[in-house]
Short mmCIF file of the C-alpha atoms (twelve columns), coordinates in Angstrom:
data_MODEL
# 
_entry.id   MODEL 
# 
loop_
_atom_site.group_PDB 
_atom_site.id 
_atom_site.type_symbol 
_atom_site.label_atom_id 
_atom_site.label_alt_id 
_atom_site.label_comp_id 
_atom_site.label_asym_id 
_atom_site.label_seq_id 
_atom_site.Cartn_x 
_atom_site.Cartn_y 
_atom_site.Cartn_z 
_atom_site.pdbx_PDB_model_num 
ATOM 1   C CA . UNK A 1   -14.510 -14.760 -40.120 1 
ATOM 2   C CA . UNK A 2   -18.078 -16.182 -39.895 1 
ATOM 3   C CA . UNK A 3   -20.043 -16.885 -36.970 1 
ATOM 4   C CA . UNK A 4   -21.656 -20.151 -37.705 1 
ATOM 5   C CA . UNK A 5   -24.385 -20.079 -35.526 1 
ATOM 6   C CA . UNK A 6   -25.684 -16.539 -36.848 1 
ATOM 7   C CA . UNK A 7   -23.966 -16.568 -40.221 1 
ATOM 8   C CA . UNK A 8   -22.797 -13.369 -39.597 1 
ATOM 9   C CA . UNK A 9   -19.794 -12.446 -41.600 1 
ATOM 10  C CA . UNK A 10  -16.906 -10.272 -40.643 1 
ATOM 11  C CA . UNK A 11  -14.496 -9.314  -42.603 1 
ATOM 12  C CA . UNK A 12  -10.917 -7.898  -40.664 1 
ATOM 13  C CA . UNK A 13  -8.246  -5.928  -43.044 1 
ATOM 14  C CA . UNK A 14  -5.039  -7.519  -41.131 1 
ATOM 15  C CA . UNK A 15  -2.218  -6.777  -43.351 1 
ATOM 16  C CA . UNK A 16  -1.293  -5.246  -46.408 1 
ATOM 17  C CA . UNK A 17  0.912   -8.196  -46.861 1 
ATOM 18  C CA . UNK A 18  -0.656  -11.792 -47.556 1 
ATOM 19  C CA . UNK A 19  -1.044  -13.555 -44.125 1 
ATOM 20  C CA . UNK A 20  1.302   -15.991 -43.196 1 
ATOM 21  C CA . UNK A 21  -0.226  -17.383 -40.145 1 
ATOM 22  C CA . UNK A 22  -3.385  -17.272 -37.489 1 
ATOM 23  C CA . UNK A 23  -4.044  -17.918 -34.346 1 
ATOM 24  C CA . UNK A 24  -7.447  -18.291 -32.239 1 
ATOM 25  C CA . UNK A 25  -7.005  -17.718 -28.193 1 
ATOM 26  C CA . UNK A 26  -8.334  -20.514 -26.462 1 
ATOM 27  C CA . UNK A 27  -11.945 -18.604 -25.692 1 
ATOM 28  C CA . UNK A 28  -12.862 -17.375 -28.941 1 
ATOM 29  C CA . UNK A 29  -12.270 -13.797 -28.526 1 
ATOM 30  C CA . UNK A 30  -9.188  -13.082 -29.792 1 
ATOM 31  C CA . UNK A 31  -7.253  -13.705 -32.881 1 
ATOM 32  C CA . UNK A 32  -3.347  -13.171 -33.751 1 
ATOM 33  C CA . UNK A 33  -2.402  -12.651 -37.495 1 
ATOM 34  C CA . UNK A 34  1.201   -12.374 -38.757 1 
ATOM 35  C CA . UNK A 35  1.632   -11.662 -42.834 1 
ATOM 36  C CA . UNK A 36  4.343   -12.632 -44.948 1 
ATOM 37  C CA . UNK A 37  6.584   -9.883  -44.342 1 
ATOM 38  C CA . UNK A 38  6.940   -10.867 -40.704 1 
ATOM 39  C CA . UNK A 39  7.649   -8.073  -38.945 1 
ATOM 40  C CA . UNK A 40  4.285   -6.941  -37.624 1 
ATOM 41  C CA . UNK A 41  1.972   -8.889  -36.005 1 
ATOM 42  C CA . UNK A 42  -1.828  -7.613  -34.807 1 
ATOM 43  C CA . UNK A 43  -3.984  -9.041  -32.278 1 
ATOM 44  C CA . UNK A 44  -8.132  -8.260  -33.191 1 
ATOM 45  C CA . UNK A 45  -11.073 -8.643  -31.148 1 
ATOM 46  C CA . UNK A 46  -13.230 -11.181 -32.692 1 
ATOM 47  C CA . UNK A 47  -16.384 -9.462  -31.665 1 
ATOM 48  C CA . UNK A 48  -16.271 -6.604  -34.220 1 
ATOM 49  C CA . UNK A 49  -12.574 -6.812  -36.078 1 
ATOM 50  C CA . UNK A 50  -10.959 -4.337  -33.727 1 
ATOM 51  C CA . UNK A 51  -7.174  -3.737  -33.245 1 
ATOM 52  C CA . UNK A 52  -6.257  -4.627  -29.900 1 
ATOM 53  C CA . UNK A 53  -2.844  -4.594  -30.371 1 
ATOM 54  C CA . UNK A 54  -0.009  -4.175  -32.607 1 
ATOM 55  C CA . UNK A 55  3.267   -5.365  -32.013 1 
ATOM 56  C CA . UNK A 56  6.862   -5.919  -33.917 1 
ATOM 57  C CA . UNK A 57  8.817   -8.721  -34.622 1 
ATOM 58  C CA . UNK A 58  11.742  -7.194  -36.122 1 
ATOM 59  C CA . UNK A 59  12.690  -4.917  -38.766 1 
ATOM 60  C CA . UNK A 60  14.189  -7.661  -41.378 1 
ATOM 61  C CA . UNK A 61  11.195  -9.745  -43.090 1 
ATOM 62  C CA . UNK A 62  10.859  -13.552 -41.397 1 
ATOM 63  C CA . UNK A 63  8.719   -15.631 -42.157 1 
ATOM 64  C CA . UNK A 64  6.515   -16.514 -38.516 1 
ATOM 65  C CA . UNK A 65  6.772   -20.555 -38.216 1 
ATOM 66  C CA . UNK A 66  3.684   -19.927 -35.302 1 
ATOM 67  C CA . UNK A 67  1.294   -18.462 -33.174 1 
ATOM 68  C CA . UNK A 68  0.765   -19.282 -29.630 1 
ATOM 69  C CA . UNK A 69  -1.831  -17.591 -27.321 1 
ATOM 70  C CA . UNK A 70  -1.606  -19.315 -23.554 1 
ATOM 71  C CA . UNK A 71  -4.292  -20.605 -21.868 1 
ATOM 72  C CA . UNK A 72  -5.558  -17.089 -20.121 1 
ATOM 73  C CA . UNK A 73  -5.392  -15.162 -23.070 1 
ATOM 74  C CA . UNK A 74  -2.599  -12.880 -21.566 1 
ATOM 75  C CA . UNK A 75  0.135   -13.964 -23.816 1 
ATOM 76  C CA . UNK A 76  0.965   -14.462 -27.203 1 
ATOM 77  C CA . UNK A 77  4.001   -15.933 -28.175 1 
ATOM 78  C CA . UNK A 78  5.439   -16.299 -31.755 1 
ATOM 79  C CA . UNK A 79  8.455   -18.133 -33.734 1 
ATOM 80  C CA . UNK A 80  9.945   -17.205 -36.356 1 
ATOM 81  C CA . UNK A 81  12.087  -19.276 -39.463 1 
ATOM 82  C CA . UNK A 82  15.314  -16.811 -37.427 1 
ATOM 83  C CA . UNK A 83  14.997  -19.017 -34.589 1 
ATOM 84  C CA . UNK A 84  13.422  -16.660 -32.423 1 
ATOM 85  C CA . UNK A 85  10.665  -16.597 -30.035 1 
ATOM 86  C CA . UNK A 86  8.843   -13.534 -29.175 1 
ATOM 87  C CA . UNK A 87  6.537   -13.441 -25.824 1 
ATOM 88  C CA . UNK A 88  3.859   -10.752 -26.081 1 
ATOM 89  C CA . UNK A 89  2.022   -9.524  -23.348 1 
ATOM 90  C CA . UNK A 90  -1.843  -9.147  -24.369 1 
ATOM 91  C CA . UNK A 91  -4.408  -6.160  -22.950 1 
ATOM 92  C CA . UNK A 92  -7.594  -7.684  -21.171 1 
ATOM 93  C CA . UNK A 93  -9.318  -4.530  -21.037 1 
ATOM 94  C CA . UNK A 94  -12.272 -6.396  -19.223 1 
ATOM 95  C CA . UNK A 95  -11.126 -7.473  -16.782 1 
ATOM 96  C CA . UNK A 96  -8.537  -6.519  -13.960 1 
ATOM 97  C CA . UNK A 97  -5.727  -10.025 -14.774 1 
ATOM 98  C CA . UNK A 98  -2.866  -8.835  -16.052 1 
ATOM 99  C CA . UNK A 99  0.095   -10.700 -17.683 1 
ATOM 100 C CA . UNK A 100 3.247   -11.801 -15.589 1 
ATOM 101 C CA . UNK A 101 5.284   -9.876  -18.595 1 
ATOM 102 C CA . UNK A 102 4.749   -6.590  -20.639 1 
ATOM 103 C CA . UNK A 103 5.863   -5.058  -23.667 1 
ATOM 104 C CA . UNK A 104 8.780   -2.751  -24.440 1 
ATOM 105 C CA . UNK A 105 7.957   0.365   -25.997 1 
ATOM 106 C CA . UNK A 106 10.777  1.997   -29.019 1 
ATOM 107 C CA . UNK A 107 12.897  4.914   -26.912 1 
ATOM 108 C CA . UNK A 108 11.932  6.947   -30.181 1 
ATOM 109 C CA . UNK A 109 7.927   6.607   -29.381 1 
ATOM 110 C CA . UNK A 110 7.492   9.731   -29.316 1 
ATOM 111 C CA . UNK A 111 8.330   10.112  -32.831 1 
ATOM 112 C CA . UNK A 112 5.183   7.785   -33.202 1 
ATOM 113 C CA . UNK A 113 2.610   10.318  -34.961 1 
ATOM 114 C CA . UNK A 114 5.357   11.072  -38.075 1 
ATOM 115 C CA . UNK A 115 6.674   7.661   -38.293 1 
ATOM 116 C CA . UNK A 116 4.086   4.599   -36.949 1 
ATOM 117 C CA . UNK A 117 7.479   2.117   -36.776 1 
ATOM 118 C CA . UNK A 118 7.675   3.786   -33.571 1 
ATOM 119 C CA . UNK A 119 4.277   3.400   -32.190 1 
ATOM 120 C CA . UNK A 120 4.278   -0.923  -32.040 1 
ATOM 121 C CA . UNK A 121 4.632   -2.762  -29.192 1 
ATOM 122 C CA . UNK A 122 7.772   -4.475  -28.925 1 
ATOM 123 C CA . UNK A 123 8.463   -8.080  -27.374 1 
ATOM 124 C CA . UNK A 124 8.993   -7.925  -23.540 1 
ATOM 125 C CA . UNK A 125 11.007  -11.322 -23.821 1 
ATOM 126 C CA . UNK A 126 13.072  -12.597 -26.881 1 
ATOM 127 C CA . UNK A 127 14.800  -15.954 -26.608 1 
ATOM 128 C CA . UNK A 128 17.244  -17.273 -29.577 1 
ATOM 129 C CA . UNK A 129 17.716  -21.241 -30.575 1 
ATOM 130 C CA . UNK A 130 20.476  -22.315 -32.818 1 
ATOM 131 C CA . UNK A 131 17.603  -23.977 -35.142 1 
ATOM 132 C CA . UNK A 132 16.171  -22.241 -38.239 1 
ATOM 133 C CA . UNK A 133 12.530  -23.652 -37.965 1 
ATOM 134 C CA . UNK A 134 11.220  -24.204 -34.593 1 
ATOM 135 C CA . UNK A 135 7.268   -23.986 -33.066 1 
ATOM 136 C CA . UNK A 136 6.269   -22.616 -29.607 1 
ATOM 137 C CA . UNK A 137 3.827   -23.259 -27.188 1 
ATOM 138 C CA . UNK A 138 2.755   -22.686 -23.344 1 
ATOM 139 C CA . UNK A 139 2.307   -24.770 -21.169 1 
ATOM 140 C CA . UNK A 140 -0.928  -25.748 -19.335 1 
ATOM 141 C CA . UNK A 141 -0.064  -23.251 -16.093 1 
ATOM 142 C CA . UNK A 142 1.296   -20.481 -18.416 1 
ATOM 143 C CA . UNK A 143 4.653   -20.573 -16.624 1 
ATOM 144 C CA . UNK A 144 7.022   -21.826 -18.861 1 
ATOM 145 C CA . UNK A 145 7.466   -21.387 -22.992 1 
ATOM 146 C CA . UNK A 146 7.693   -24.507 -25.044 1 
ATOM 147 C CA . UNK A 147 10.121  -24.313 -27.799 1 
ATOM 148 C CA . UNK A 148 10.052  -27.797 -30.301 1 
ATOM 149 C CA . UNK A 149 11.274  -29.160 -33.223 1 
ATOM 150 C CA . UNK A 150 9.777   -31.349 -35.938 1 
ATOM 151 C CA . UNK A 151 12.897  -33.710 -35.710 1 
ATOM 152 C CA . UNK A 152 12.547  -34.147 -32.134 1 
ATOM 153 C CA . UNK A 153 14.503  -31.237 -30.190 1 
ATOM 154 C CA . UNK A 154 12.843  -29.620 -27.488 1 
ATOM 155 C CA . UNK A 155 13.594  -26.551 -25.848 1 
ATOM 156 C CA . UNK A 156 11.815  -25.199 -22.469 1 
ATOM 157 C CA . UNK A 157 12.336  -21.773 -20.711 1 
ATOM 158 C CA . UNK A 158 10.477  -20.913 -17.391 1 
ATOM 159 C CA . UNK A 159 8.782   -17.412 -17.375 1 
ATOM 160 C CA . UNK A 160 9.834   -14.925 -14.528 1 
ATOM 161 C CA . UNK A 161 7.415   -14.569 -12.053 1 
ATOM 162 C CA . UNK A 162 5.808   -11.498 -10.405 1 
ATOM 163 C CA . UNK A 163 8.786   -9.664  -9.087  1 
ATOM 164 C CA . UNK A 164 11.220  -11.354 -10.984 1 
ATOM 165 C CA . UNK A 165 14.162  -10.003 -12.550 1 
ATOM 166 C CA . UNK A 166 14.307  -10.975 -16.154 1 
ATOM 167 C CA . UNK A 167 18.110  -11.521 -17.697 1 
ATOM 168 C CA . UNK A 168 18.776  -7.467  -19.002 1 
ATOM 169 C CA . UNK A 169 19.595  -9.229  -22.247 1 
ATOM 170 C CA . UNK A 170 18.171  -8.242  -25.425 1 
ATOM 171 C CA . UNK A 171 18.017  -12.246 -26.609 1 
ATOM 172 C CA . UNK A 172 18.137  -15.128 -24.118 1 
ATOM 173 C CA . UNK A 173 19.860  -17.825 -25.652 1 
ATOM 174 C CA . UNK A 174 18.301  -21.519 -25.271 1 
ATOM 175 C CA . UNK A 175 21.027  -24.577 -24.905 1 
ATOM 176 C CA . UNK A 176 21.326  -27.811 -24.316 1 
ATOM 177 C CA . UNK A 177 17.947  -29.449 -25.963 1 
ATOM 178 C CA . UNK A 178 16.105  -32.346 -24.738 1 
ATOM 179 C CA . UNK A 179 15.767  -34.810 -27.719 1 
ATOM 180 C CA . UNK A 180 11.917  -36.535 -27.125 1 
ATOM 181 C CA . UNK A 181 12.096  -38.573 -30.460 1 
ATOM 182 C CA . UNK A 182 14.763  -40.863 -31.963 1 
ATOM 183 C CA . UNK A 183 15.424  -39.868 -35.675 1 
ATOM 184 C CA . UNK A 184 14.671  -42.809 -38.180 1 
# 
């Protein structure tokens, strides 16, 4: 990365993979890289190429169609060519917000210092379309996940809300699209 304004390079070892796709939060500080392989994805700070977080996708490679940070900074959510979308709840270590979701950690963590599969961060929401190739996005309050397709389709799920109960499923399955554009 390269700060323009002091042309001060910084150079962040994200994968050992090629990277498939990055993503910039909306203030600056924060960027989301997923490689190739598609099953880990790492959050740095953009101050000094720190981890902040590491979290899983999966254990079979998929390739990640996108990144998504919301607005605040407290989320990241992902899609993947599986047609799955990932929410990811994001650490502000600055400050006291915290995110209306939070991560699931693997039962087997504490096997985390002989095998580091165990140490991620797993999704703390999963939600499954019936299309290969879909894009996400939040929208402008943070409260619901936008799920779209190039061809039109559009999917939208509202997050839970502080004190919620969130569906004890492992995926939540989206039905019943909207269709926004006619197909020529």
């Amino acid at each position: 990365m390269v700060d323009l304004s002091t042309d001060r390079i910084l150079n962040i070892d994200a994968h050992s993979h090629d990277v498939e796709c990055l993503e910039m939060d909306y203030s600056g500080t924060l960027v989301a890289s997923a490689s190739k392989k598609g099953t880990i994805i790492r959050v740095f700070r953009t101050k000094d190429g720190s981890v902040l977080q590491e979290f899983r996708r999966g254990i079979d490679n998929a390739k990640i169609m996108s990144l998504c940070f919301d607005v605040s900074g407290l989320m990241l959510g992902l899609s993947s060519d599986s047609g799955t979308i990932h929410l990811y709840a994001i650490k502000d270590e600055e400050s006291d917000r915290d995110s209306a979701v939070s991560n699931k950690k693997s039962k087997f963590s504490f096997l985390k210092k002989s095998i580091k599969y165990f140490d991620s961060e797993w999704s703390s929401l999963q939600l499954k379309v019936d299309e290969k190739i879909v894009f996400v996005n939040f929208n402008a309050e943070s409260t619901s996940i936008l799920v779209y397709k190039s061809t039109g389709k559009f999917w939208t799920y509202e997050l839970p809300r502080e004190g919620d109960k969130v569906k004890d499923k492992k995926k939540i399955e989206l039905t019943d699209p909207i269709r926004l554009l006619k197909q020529a």
